[in-house]
PyMOL commands that place a pseudoatom at each C-alpha (Angstrom):
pseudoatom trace, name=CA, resn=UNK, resi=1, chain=A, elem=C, hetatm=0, pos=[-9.238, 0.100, 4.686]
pseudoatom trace, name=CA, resn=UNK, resi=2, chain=A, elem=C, hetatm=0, pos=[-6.243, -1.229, 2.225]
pseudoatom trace, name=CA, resn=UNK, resi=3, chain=A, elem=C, hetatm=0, pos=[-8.976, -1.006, -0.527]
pseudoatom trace, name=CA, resn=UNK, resi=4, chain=A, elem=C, hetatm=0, pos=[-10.139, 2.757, 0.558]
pseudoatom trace, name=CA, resn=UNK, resi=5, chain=A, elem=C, hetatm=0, pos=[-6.103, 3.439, 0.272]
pseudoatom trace, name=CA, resn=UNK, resi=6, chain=A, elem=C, hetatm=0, pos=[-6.117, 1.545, -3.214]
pseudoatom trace, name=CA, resn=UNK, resi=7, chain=A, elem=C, hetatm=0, pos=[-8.652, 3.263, -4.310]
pseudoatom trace, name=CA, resn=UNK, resi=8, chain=A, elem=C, hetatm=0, pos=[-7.179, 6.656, -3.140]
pseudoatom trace, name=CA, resn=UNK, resi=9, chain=A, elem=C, hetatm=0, pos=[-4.188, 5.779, -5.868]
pseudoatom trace, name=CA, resn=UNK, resi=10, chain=A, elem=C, hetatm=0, pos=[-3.784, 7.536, -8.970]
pseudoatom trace, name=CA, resn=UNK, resi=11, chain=A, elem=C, hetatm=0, pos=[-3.108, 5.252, -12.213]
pseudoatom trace, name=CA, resn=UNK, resi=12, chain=A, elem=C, hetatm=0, pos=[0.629, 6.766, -12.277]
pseudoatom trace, name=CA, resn=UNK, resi=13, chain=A, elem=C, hetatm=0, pos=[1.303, 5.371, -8.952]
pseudoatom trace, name=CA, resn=UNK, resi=14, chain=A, elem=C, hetatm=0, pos=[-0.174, 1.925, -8.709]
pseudoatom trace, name=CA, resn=UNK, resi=15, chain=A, elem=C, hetatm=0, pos=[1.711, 1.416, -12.476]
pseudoatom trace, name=CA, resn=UNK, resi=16, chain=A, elem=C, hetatm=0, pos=[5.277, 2.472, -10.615]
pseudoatom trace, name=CA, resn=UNK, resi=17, chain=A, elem=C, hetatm=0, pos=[3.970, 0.411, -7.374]
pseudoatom trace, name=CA, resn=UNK, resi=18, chain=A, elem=C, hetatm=0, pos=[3.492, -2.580, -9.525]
pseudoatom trace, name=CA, resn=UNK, resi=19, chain=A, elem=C, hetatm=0, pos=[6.458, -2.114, -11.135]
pseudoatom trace, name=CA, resn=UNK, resi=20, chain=A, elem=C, hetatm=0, pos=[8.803, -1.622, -8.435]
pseudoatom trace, name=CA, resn=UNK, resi=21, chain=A, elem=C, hetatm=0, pos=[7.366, -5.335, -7.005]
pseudoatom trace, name=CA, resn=UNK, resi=22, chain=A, elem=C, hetatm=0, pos=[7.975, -6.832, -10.008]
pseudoatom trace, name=CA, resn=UNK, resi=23, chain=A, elem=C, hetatm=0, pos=[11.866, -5.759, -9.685]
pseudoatom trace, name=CA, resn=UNK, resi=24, chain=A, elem=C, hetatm=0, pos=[12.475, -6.990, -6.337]
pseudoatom trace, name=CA, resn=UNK, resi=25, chain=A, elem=C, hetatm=0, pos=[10.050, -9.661, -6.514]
pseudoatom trace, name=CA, resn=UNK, resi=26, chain=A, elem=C, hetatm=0, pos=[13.417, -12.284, -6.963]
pseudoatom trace, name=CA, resn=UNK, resi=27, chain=A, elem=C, hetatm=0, pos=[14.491, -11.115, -3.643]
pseudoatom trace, name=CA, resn=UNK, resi=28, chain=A, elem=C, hetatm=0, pos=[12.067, -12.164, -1.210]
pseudoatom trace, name=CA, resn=UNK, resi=29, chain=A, elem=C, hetatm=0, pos=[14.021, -9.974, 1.725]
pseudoatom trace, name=CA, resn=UNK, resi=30, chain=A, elem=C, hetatm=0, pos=[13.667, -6.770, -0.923]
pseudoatom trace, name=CA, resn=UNK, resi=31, chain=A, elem=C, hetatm=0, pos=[10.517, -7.785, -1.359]
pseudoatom trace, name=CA, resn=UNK, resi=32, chain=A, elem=C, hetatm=0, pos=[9.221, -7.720, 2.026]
pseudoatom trace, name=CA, resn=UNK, resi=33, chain=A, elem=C, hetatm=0, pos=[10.824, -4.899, 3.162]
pseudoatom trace, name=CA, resn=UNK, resi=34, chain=A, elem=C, hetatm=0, pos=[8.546, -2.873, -0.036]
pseudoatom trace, name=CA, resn=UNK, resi=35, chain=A, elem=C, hetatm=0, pos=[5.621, -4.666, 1.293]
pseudoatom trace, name=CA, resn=UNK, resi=36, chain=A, elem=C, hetatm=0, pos=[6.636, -3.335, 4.302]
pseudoatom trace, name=CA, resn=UNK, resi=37, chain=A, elem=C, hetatm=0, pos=[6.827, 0.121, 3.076]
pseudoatom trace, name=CA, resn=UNK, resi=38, chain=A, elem=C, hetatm=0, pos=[3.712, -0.282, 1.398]
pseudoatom trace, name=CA, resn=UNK, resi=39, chain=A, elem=C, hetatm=0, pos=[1.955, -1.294, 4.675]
pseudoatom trace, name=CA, resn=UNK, resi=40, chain=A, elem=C, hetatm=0, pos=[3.067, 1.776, 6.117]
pseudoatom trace, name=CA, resn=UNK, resi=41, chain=A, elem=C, hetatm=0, pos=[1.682, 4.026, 3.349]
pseudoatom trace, name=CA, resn=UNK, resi=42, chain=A, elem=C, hetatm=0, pos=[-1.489, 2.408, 3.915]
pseudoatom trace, name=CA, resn=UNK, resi=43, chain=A, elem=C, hetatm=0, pos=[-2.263, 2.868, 7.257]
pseudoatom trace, name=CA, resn=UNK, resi=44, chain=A, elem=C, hetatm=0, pos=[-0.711, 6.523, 7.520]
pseudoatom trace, name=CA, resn=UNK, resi=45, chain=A, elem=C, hetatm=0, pos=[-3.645, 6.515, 5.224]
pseudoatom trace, name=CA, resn=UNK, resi=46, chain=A, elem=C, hetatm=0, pos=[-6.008, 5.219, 7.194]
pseudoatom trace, name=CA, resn=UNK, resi=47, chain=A, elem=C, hetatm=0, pos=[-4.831, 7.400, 10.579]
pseudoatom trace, name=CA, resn=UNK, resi=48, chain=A, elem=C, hetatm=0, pos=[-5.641, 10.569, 8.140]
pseudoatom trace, name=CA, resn=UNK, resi=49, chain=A, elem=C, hetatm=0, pos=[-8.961, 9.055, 7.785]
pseudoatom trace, name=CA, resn=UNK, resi=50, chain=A, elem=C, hetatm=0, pos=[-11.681, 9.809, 9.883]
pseudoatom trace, name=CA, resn=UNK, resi=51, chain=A, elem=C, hetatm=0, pos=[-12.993, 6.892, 11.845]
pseudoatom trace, name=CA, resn=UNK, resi=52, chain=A, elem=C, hetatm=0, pos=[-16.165, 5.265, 10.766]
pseudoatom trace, name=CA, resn=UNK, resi=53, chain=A, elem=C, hetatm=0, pos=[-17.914, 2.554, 12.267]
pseudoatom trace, name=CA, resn=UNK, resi=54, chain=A, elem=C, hetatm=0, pos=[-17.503, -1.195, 11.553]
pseudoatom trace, name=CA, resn=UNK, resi=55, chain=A, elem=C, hetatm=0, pos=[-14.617, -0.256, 9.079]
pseudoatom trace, name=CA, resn=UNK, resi=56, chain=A, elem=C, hetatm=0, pos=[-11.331, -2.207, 10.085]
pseudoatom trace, name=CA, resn=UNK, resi=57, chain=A, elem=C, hetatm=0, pos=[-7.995, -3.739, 9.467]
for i in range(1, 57): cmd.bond("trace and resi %d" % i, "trace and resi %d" % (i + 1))
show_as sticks, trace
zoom trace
């Protein structure tokens, strides 16, 4: 499912996602709170998603 949402990305936001790691990257608490945030993103994804079988986290 975290490659579906991937996928789902257009090039302007995985270029400011990638960016934005690579600023708080230094600060591993900053760091895992956008990995956090990220998480979240992808599976309010994946509950917009219809269900399909044998697809999981």
């Amino acid at each position: 499912m975290i490659k579906a949402w991937v996928t789902s990305l257009d090039d302007a936001t995985v270029v400011t996602t990638l960016a934005r790691i690579a600023v708080v990257n230094p600060d591993p608490m900053a760091l895992l709170d956008y990995l956090r945030q990220l998480c979240a993103e992808a599976h309010a994804y994946q509950s917009r998603m219809p269900e399909r079988p044998g697809l999981a986290w």
